[in-house]
C-alpha positions in Angstrom: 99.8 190.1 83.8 97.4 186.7 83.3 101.0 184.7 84.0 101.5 186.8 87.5 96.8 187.1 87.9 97.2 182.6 87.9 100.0 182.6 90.1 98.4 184.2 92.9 95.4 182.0 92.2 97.6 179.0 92.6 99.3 180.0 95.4 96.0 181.0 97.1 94.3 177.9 96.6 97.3 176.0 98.0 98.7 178.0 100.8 96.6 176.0 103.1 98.0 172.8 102.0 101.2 174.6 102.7 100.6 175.3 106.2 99.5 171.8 106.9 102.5 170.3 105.2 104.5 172.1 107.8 105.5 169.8 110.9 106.9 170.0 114.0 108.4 167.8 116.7 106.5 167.1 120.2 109.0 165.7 123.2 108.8 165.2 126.8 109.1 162.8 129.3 106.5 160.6 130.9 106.9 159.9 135.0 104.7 159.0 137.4 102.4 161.4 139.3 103.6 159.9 142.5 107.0 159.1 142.3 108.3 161.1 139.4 109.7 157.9 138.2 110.7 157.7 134.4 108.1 155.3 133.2 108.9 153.0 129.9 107.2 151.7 127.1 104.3 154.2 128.1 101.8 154.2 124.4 101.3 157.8 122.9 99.4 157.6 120.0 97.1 160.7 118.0 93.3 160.5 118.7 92.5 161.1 115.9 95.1 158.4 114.0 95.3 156.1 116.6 97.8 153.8 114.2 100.4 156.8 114.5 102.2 156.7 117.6 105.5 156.1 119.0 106.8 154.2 122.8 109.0 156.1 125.6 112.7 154.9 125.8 114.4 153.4 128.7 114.6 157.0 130.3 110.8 157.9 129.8 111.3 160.0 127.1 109.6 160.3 123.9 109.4 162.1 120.2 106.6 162.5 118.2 106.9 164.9 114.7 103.1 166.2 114.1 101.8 168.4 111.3 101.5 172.1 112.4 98.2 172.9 114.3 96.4 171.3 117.6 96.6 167.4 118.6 95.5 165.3 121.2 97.5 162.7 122.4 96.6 160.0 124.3 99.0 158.7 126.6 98.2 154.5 127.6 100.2 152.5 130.2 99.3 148.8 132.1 98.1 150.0 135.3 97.6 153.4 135.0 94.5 155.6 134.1 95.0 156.6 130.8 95.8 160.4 129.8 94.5 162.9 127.1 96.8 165.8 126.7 96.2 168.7 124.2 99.3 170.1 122.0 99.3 172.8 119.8 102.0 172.8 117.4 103.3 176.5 115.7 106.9 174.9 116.4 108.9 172.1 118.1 107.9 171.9 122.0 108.5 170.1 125.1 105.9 168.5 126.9 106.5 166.5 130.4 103.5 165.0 131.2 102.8 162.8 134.4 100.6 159.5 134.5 98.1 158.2 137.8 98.4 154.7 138.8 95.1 153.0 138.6 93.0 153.4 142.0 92.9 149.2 142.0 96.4 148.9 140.9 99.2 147.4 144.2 102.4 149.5 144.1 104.9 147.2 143.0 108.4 146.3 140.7 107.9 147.3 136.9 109.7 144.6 135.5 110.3 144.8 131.6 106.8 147.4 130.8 106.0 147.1 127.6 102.8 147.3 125.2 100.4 144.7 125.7 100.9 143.3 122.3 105.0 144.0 122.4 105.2 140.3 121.9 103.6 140.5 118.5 104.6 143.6 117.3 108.1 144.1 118.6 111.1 143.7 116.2 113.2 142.7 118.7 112.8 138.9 119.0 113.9 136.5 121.9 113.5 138.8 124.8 111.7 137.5 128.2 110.1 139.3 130.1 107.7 139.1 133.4 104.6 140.8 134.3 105.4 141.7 138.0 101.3 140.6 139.0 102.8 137.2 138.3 106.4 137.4 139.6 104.9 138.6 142.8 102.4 135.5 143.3 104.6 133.0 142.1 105.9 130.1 144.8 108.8 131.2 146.1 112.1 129.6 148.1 112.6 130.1 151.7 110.6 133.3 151.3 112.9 134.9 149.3 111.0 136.3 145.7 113.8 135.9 143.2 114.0 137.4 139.5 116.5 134.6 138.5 114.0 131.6 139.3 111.3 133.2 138.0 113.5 133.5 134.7 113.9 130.0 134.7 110.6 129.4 134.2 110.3 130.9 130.4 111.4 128.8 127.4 115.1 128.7 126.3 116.5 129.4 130.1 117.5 126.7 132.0 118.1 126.9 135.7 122.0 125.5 136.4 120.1 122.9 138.9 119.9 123.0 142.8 122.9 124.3 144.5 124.5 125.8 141.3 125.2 128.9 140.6 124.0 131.0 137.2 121.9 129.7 134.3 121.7 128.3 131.2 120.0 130.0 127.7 120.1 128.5 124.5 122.7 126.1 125.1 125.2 128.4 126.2 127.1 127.9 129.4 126.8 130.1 132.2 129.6 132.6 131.9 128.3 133.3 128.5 125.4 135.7 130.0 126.6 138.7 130.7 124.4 140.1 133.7 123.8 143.4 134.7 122.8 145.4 137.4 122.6 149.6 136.7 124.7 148.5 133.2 127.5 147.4 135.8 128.9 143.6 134.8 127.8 141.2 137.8 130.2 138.2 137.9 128.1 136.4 140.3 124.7 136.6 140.4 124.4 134.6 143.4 123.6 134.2 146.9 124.3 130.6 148.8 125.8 128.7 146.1 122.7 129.7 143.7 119.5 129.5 145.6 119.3 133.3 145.7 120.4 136.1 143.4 121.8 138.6 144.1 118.7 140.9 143.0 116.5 142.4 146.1 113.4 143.0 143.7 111.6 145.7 146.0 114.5 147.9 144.7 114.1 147.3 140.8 112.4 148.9 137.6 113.1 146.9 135.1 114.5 143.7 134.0 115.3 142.4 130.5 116.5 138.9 129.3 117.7 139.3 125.7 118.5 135.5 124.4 118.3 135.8 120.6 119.6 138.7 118.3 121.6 140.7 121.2 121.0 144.4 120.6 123.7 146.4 119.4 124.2 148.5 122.3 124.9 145.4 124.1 128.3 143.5 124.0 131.0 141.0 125.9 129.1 137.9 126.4 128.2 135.0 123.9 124.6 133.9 124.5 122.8 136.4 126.5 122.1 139.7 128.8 120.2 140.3 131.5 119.7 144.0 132.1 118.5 144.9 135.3 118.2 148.1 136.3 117.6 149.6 140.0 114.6 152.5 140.4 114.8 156.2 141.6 113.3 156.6 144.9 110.0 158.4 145.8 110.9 162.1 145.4 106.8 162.8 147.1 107.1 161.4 150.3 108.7 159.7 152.5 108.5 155.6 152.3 109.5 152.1 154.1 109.3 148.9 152.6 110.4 144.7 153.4 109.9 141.5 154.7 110.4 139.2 157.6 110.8 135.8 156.8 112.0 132.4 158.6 115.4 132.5 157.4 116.1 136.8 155.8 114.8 139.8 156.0 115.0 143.1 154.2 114.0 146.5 154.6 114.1 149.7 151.9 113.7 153.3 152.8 112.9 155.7 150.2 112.1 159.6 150.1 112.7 163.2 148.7 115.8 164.7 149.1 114.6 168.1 147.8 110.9 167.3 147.4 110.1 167.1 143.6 113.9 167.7 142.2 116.4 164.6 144.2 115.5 161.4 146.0 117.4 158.3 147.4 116.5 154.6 147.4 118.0 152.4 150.4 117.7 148.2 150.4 119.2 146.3 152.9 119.1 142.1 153.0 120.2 139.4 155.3 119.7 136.3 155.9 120.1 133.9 159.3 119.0 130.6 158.8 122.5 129.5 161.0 121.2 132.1 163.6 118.1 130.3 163.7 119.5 126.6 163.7 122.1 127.5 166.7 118.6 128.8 168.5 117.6 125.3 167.7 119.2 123.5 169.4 121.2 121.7 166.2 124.7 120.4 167.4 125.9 120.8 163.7 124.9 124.2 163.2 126.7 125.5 166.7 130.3 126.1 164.9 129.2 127.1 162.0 128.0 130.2 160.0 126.2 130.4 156.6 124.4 133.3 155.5 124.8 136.2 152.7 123.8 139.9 153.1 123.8 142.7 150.2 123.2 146.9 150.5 121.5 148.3 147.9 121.8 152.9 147.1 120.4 154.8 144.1 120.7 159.0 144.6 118.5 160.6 141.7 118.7 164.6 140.9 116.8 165.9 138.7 119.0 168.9 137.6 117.2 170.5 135.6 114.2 169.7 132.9 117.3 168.3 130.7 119.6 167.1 132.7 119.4 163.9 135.1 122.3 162.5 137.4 121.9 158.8 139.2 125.1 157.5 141.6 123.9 154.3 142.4 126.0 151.1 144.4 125.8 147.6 145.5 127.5 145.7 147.6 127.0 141.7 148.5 128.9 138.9 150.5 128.1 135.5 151.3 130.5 134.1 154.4 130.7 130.2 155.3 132.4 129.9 158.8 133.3 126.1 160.3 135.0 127.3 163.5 138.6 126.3 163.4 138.3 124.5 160.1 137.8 126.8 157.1 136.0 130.4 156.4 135.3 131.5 152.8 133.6 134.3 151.4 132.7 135.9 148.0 131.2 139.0 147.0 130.3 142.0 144.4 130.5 145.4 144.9 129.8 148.4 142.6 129.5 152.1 142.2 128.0 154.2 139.2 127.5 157.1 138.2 125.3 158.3 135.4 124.9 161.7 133.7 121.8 161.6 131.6 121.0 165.0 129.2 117.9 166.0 126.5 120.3 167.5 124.3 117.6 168.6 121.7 114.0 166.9 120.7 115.6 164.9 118.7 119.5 164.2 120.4 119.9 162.0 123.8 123.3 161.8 125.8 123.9 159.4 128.8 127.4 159.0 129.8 128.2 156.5 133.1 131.3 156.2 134.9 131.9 152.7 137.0 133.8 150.8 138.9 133.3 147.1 140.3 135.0 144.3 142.2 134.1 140.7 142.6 136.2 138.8 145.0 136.3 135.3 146.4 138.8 134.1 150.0 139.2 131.3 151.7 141.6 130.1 154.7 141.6 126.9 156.2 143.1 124.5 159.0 143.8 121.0 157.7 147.2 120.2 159.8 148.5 123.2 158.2 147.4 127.1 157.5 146.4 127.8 154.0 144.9 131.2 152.7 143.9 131.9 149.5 142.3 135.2 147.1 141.3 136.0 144.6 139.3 139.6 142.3 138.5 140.6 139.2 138.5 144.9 139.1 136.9 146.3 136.4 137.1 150.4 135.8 134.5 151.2 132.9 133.2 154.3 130.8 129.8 154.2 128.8 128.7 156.9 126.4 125.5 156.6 124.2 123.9 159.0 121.7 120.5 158.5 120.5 118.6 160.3 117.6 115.3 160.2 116.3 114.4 161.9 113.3 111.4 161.1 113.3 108.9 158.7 114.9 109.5 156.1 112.6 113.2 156.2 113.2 115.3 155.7 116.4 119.2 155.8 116.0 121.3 154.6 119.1 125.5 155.0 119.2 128.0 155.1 121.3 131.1 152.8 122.9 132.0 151.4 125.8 135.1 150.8 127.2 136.7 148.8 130.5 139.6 147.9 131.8 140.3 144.4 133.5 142.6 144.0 136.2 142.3 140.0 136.9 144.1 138.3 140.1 143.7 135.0 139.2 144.9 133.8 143.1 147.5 134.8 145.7 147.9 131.5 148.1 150.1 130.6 151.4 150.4 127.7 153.2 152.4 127.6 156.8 153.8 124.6 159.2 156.8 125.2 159.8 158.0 126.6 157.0 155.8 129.5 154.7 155.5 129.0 151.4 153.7 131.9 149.0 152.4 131.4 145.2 151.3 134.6 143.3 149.7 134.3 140.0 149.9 136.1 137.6 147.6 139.2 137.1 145.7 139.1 133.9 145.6 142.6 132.4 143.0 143.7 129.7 141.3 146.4 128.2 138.1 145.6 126.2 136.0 148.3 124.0 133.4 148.3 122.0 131.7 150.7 119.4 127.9 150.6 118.2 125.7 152.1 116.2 121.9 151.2 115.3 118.4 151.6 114.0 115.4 151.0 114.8 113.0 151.4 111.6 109.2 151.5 110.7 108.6 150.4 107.2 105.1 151.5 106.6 102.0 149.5 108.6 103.5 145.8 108.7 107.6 145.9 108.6 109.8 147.0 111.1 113.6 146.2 111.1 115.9 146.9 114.1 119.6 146.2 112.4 123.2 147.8 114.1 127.1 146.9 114.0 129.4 146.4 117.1 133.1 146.9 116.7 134.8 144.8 119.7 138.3 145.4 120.2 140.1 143.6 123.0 143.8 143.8 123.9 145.7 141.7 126.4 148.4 143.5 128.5 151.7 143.3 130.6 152.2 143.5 133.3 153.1 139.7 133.5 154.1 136.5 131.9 152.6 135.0 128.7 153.8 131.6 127.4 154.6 130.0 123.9 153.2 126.5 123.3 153.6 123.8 120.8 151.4 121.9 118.8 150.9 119.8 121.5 150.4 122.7 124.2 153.4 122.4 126.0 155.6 125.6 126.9 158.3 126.1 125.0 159.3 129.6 125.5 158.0 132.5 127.8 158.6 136.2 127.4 157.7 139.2 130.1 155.8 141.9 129.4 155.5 145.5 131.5 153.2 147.0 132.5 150.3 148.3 129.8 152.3 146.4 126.9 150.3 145.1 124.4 150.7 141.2 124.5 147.4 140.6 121.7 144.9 142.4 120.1 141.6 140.8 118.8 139.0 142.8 116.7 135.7 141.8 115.4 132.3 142.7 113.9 129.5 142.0 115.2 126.5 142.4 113.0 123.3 142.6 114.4 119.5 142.1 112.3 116.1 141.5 113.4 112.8 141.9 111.5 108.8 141.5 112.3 106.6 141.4 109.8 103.0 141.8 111.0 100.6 139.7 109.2 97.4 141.5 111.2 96.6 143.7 114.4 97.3 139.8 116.5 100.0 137.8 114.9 103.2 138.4 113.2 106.4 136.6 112.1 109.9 137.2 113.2 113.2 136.5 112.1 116.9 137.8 113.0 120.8 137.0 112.8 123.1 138.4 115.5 127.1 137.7 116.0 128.4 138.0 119.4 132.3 138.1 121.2 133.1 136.6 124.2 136.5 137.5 125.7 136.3 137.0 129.1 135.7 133.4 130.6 135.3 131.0 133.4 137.0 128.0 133.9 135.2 124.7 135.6 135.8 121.4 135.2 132.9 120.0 137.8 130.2 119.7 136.8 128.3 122.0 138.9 128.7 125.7 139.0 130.9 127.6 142.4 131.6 130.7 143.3 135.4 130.2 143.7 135.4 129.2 140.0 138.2 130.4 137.8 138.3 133.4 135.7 140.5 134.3 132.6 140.7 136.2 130.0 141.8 136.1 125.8 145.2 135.9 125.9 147.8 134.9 122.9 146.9 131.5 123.4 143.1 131.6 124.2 140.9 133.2 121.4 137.7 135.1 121.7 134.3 133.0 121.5 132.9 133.9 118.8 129.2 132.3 118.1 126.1 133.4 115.0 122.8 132.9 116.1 120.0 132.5 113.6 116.2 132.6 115.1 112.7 132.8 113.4 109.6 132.9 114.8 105.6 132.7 114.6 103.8 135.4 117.6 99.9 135.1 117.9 97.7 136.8 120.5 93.8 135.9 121.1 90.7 137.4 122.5 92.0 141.6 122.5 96.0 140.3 123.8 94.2 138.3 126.5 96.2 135.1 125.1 99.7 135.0 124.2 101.0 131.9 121.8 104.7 131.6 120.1 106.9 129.3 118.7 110.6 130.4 117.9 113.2 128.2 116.2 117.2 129.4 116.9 120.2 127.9 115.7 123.7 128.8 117.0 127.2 128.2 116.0 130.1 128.8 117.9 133.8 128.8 117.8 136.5 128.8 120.1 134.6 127.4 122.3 136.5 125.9 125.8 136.8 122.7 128.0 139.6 120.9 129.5 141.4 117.8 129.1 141.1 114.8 131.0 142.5 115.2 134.5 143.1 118.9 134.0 144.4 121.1 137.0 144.2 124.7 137.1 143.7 125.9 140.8 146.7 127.3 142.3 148.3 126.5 138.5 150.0 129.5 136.6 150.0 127.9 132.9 146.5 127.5 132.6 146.7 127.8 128.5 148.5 124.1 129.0 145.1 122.5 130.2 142.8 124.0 128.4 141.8 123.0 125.0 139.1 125.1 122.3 137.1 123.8 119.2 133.3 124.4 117.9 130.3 124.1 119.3 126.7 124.1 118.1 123.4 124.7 119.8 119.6 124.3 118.3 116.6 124.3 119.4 112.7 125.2 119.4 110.6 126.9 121.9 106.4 126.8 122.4 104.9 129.2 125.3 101.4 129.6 125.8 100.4 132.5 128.2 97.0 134.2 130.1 97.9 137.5 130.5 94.9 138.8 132.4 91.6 137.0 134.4 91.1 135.2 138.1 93.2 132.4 137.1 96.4 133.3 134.4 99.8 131.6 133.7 101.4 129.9 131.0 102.7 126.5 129.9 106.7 126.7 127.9 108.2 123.6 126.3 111.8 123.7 124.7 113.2 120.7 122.5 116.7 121.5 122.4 120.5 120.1 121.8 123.8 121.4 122.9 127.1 119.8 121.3 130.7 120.4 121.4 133.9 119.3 118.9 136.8 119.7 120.6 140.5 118.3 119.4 142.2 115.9 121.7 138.4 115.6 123.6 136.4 112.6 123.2 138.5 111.0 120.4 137.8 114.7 118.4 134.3 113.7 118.2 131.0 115.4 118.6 129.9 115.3 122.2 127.0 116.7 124.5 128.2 119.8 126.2 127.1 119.3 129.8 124.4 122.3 129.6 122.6 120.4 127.0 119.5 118.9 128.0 116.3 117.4 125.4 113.4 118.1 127.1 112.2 121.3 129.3 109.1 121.7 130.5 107.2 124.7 132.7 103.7 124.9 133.8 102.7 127.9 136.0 99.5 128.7 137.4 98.2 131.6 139.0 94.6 132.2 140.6 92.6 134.8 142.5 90.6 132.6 145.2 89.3 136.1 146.4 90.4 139.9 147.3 92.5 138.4 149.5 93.7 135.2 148.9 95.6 134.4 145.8 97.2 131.0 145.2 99.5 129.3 142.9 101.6 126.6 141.5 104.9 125.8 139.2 105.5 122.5 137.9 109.3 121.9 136.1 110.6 119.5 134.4 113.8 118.7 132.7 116.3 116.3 131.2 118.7 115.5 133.2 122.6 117.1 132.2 124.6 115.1 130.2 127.7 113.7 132.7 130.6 111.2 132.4 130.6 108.1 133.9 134.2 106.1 134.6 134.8 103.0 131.9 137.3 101.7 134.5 140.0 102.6 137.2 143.8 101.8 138.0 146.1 102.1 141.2 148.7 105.1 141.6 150.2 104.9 144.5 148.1 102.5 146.0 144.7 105.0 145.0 142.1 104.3 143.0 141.8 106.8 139.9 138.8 106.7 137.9 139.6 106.7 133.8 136.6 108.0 131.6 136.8 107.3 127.9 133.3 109.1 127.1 132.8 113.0 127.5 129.2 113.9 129.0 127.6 110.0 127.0 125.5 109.6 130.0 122.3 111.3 131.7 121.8 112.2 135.4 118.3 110.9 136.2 115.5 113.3 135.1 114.7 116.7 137.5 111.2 117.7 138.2 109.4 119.5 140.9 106.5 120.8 142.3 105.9 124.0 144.2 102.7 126.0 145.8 102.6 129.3 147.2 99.5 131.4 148.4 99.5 134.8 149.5 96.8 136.6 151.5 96.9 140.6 151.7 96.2 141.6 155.4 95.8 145.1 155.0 95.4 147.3 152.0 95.1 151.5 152.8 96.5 154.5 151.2 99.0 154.5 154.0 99.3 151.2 154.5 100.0 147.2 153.4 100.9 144.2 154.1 100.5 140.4 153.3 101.7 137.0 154.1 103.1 134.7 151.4 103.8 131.1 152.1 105.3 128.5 149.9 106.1 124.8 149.6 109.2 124.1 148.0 109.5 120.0 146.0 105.3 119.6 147.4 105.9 116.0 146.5 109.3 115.5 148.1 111.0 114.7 145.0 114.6 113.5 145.5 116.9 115.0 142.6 119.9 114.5 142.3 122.4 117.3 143.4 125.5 115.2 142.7 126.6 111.6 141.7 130.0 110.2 142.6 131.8 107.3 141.7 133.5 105.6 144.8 135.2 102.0 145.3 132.5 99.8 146.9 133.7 99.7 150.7 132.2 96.2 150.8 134.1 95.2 147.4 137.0 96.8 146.5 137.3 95.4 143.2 133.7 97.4 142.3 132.8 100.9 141.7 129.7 102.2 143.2 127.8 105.2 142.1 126.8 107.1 144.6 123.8 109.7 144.6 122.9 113.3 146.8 120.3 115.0 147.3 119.6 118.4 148.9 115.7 119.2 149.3 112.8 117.0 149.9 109.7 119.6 151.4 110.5 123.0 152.2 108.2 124.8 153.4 108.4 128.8 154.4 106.2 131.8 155.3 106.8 135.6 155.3 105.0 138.9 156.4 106.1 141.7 153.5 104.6 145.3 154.6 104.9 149.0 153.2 104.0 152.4 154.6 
C-alpha cells in the first residue's frame, strides 16, 4: 500500500514535467503577402529563446519541433516588417504564414537572401553572393544590368577579359563551372561574345555562386556552380516591367492566372545596336547584323497547400550577319518542369523533368559555300528528398540523371563539286547519387558533410579509337547504338565546418572532391561560342580535382561591416590542353591532339564589405596561382595555365547623394593572363609559321578599368516607377588589350612584330527602366 501511496506521489509531482517533455513539430511555408512568392532564408526564431530557431529552404518552407503548449514565433527577413505569429502546440501543425515588404523597401530581384550574419555563421564556406540594393546601383555596360559582371567583382572570380565568353573561379577554366538556370545546365552563358549574359535579372529570385566545398546535391563540373533560379510571377495583380536603353530593351509581364492559386512570368530582351548604327549613317554597319535576343516563361500552380508545379523555359540566340559573306548564330534553349510536394512536416519531394539544346551555325562565302553545325541535347530527370528531424538537422538525397546526345559538327563545302563531313555523335549518359546533412552541434559547431556517387558511361552509336603510347590510332572498333563503350565511377566526398568563436566572428574550414566529365576544347586564347565540346570517352578521363579551403569571417558594428580572409588549395587531375599546332575543327580523332596531366591551383582571398548606410561597398583582393604539368607540353614541366593571374583587385563604391540620386563607382584590376610568345619562325611553303618553345612564360600587359554609373528615380508611387541609370564604361579610356598577334614586320620581313587590339576606350550609356 505505502509502495503503490509513493508512486502516485511521484508520478503526481512529475506529470507536469511529463507534459512539457512532450514535443511537437511546427511547419509551414513563408511567401510574400503580395506576390505569394516562396521567400528564402526568412529567420524564425522563439521569443522567448531567441537562440532557437531554424531558416526556410529554397522552397520557403520551414520546421521547427517545439515543446507541447503556446509559442510565439517571430518571423525576420531584410526588407520586410517583421512578424509575430502565435502557435499552440497539442500536436504537429501546419502554419503558412505571409510576410509585408517594408513600406520604404523598392520592389526588386532577391538575389541569394540570406541572414544578415550568413557570412559568419554559415557552414557552408566559399559561396558569393549580392545584395540586389547594390547589384542594382552598380555601373553597368551599354545599359544592360548583368549578374555575371557583377560576379566578377567578388574575390576568387575572375572575369574571362573583354570580348570573352564565361569566367574564371579559383583557377579553374571556364568550362569547369557548371551554370544553371531553373537547375537546367546552360552551356553558354553569353550574349555578344561575353559582354552580356544570358540572365535578364528583372525575371530572377535567386542567384548562388558556390566556389569552394560544392554541396552535395550539386555535381558535373570541376571548380564551381552558379545556381540561378527564375521567380513565380505575381499571383495578386496584374504587372509590367523593363527598360529602354540605347542599344536593348526588355519588357516582363506578370499576373494571376487564377488569382491566389497560378501565375505566369513573361521576359522578353533584344538588343539593336546595328539597327541604330545603319540609322547612323555608318557605311560599315549597312550589311551587317549583330544583336542577340532571349524569351524568358515561368507558369506557377499552386495545387494544393502541398503540392506546387513550375513549367518554366528559356530560349536565346545571338545572330552575326555580313551580307553575302558569312552568318553565324548560337543559342540555348530550355524547358522544365518541376513537381514540388510537402509530403509530411518532416519529408520534402521535388522531382523535375528537362530538356535543353545549345546549338552553334555558321555558312559562309569565301570563293566557295561552306556550312557548318553543330548541338549538344541533353534530356534530364532530377529527384530530391529532404528530411528534417528536427531543427538541428536537415537531410537532403536524391539523384540526378541526363543523357547527352553531342553533334560535335556536320560541315559542307560546294564549287563545283559537294563535299559533306559528319562527325561523329558523342553519346553519354551521366548520373549522380547524393545524400547529406546539415548538422547543429550545440551553440558554436555546425557541420554540413554529404557523398556524391558519379557514374558516367560513354555510348555507341559511333566510332571510338585505340591509341598508342604516343597517341596515334592504331585500331578502331564501332559501336551501336546505346552500347556501353566506358564506364567511370567516382566518390565524391563533400565536408565543411564553422566554428563560431562569438555572436560576430567565426572560423571555417572544408574538403570537397568534384568530377568533371564533360569538357570544352580551345586552343586560343580567348573564349568563343563556336568552341568545341566533348565528352569522357575511352581515351579522355574524367577531371577529377580536391579542394581544401579555411577561413577567418568577422562582422563589426551589429553586421554593419563584413571582413574575411579564406585560403583554398586545389589539386586536379586529368586535366586537358593540346599540343603544339593542334587541329580539331572539322577533325574526327580529336583524342590524337589532345593531351591530360595535373594541375594545381592556390590562393588567398581578403574582402572587406558595408553592408548598410548612404555610402556602402566593399574592396576584394585575391593573390593567386594557376599551374599545369602536362606530358609532352612544355618539355613535361610545370607551366602557368592561361587562367592564372597574381594579382586581382576590386573596389566598389556605392552612395546615396539624395532620395533620388544615387551614384557609384567600380575600379578593377588584374594581372594580365599568362600567353606564349614565338622563340622563332620557319618557311613552309613559302609561309611564315611561328614556333613557340615556352607554354603561357609571358604576361599580357596588366587590365584595369574604371567605371561610374548614377541613377535617379523619377517617379516612385504605389502604382508606379521609374528611373534613369546612366553609366561610363573604361571613365579613363584605358586601352587593354583584347588580343596580341605576332605578324612578319611588313617593313622587315626578316622581323616579327607584336601586334596589340583593343576594343573599348569610353562608353558611355543611359536607360529609362519603369514598372506598373
Amino acid at each position: 500500500m505505502k509502495l503503490k501511496l509513493a508512486f502516485t506521489i511521484l508520478l503526481l509531482c512529475f506529470f507536469p514535467l511529463l507534459l512539457s517533455a512532450q514535443r511537437y513539430t511546427v511547419t509551414g511555408k513563408v511567401s510574400d503577402g503580395k506576390t505569394g512568392e516562396a521567400l528564402i532564408g526568412v529567420s524564425i526564431h522563439l521569443k522567448a529563446q531567441p537562440s532557437y530557431g531554424t531558416l526556410t529552404d529554397t522552397k520557403g518552407n520551414y520546421s521547427l519541433t517545439l515543446p507541447k503548449g503556446d509559442h510565439v514565433l517571430l518571423f525576420n527577413y531584410m526588407g520586410y516588417d517583421p512578424r509575430e505569429v502565435k502557435v499552440s502546440l497539442s500536436g504537429n501543425i501546419k502554419k503558412d504564414v505571409t510576410i509585408n515588404q517594408a513600406s520604404m523597401q523598392l520592389d526588386e530581384v532577391v538575389i541569394t537572401s540570406k541572414r544578415k550574419d550568413a557570412n559568419v555563421s554559415s557552414a557552408q564556406t566559399g559561396v558569393t553572393q549580392m545584395e540586389v540594393q547594390q547589384l542594382n546601383k552598380l555601373p553597368v555596360l551599354m545599359g544592360e544590368r548583368d549578374i555575371i559582371k557583377s560576379l566578377e567583382l567578388m574575390p576568387g572570380v575572375k572575369s574571362a577579359g573583354e570580348g570573352n565568353s564565361g569566367f574564371f573561379v579559383r583557377g579553374g577554366t571556364a568550362d569547369q563551372n557548371l551554370v544553371m538556370l531553373d537547375n537546367v545546365s546552360v552551356y553558354n552563358a553569353s550574349h555578344l561574345m561575353g559582354f552580356f549574359s544570358t540572365f535578364n535579372s528583372d525575371v530572377l529570385r535567386d542567384v548562388a555562386l558556390y566556389k569552394g566545398p560544392i554541396p552535395a546535391q550539386y555535381g558535373e563540373r570541376l571548380s564551381a556552380i552558379l545556381d540561378v533560379q527564375q521567380r513565380n510571377g505575381d499571383m495578386q495583380d496584374y504587372g509590367v516591367s523593363g527598360g529602354i536603353g540605347l542599344i536593348s530593351s526588355k519588357v516582363n509581364v506578370e499576373g494571376p492566372i487564377q488569382k491566389g492559386k497560378s501565375s505566369f512570368l513573361l521576359g522578353a530582351r533584344r538588343t539593336y545596336a546595328d539597327a541604330i548604327a545603319r540609322l547612323s549613317g555608318i557605311e560599315e554597319a549597312q550589311n551587317a547584323y549583330l544583336y542577340f535576343y532571349d524569351l524568358n516563361m515561368k507558369l506557377y500552380f499552386a495545387l494544393s497547400q502541398r503540392d506546387q508545379i513550375s513549367v518554366s523555359g528559356y530560349l536565346g540566340r545571338d545572330k552575326m550577319v555580313m551580307k553575302d559573306v558569312a552568318s553565324m548564330g548560337w543559342g540555348n534553349a530550355f524547358l522544365n518542369a518541376k513537381w514540388s510536394r510537402l509530403m509530411s512536416p518532416r519529408w520534402f519531394s521535388m522531382t523535375s523533368l528537362q530538356y535543353s539544346r545549345y546549338s552553334y551555325s555558321a555558312e559562309m562565302d569565301m570563293g566557295m559555300d561552306m556550312k557548318g553545325d553543330a548541338k549538344i541535347d541533353d534530356y534530364g530527370i532530377r529527384q530530391e528528398f529532404r528530411y528534417q528531424p528536427s531543427s538541428n538537422s536537415t537531410w537532403r538525397m536524391g539523384f540526378q540523371s541526363t543523357y547527352h546526345d553531342l553533334a560535335p559538327g556536320d560541315y559542307q563545302t560546294e564549287s563545283d563539286v559537294k563535299n559533306t563531313l559528319n562527325l561523329h555523335h558523342r553519346y553519354s549518359w551521366e548520373n549522380g547519387l547524393y545524400i547529406s546533412n546539415q548538422l547543429k552541434l550545440g551553440q558554436h559547431l555546425e557541420i554540413l558533410y554529404g557523398l556524391r556517387l558519379s557514374i558516367f558511361s560513354a555510348l555507341g552509336k559511333g566510332e571510338y579509337y585505340e591509341l598508342d603510347e604516343n597517341k596515334e590510332v592504331v585500331d578502331s572498333l564501332w559501336y551501336g547504338a546505346g552500347k556501353f563503350v566506358k564506364t567511370y565511377v567516382n566518390l565524391e566526398p563533400r565536408l565543411s565546418a564553422v566554428y563560431r568563436l562569438n555572436d560576430a566572428s567565426s572560423v571555417k574550414a572544408s574538403y570537397a572532391r568534384t568530377v568533371q566529365n564533360m569538357h570544352l576544347l580551345t586552343y586560343v586564347n580567348m573564349g568563343s561560342p563556336f568552341d568545341r565540346w566533348t565528352s569522357s570517352s575511352n581515351n579522355i578521363k574524367p577531371q577529377v580535382a580536391d579542394q581544401f579551403t579555411i577561413g577567418y569571417f568577422r562582422n563589426f558594428k551589429d553586421n554593419t561591416y563584413e571582413f574575411s580572409v579564406e585560403a583554398y588549395y586545389k589539386d586536379m587531375r586529368n586535366q586537358i590542353d593540346f599540343k603544339d599546332h593542334a587541329e580539331f575543327q572539322g577533325y574526327d580523332v580529336i583524342d590524337t591532339e589532345i593531351r591530360t596531366g595535373k594541375g594545381r591551383a592556390y590562393g588567398i582571398e581578403f574582402m572587406f564589405k558595408k553592408r548598410v548606410g548612404r555610402f556602402n561597398g566593399w574592396a576584394s583582393y585575391t593573390l593567386a596561382k594557376s599551374e599545369k604539368k602536362i606530358d609532352g607540353i612544355n618539355h613535361n614541366q610545370w607551366y602557368n595555365a592561361y587562367q592564372d593571374r597574381t594579382h586581382d583587385i576590386s573596389l566598389v563604391g556605392i552612395y546615396e547623394l539624395s532620395r533620388k540620386w544615387t551614384l557609384s563607382a567600380a575600379w578593377v584590376y588584374y594581372t594580365g593572363n599568362a600567353i606564349s610568345y614565338p622563340s622563332g619562325k620557319y618557311q613552309i611553303d613559302g609561309k611564315d609559321v611561328m614556333y613557340y618553345a615556352e607554354r603561357n612564360g609571358y604576361r599580357a600587359p596588366a587590365y584595369h578599368r574604371l567605371d561610374l554609373g548614377a541613377t535617379c528615380l523619377l517617379k516612385k508611387t504605389r502604382k508606379f516607377e521609374s528611373e534613369l541609370a546612366f553609366s561610363l564604361y573604361n571613365a579613363y579610356g584605358r586601352r587593354n588589350a583584347y588580343m596580341i598577334q605576332f605578324k612578319t614586320n611588313e617593313d622587315d620581313p626578316s622581323k616579327t612584330s607584336a601586334y596589340r587590339y583593343s576594343l573599348f576606350t569610353y562608353v558611355p550609356s543611359i536607360s529609362w527602366n519603369f514598372k506598373f
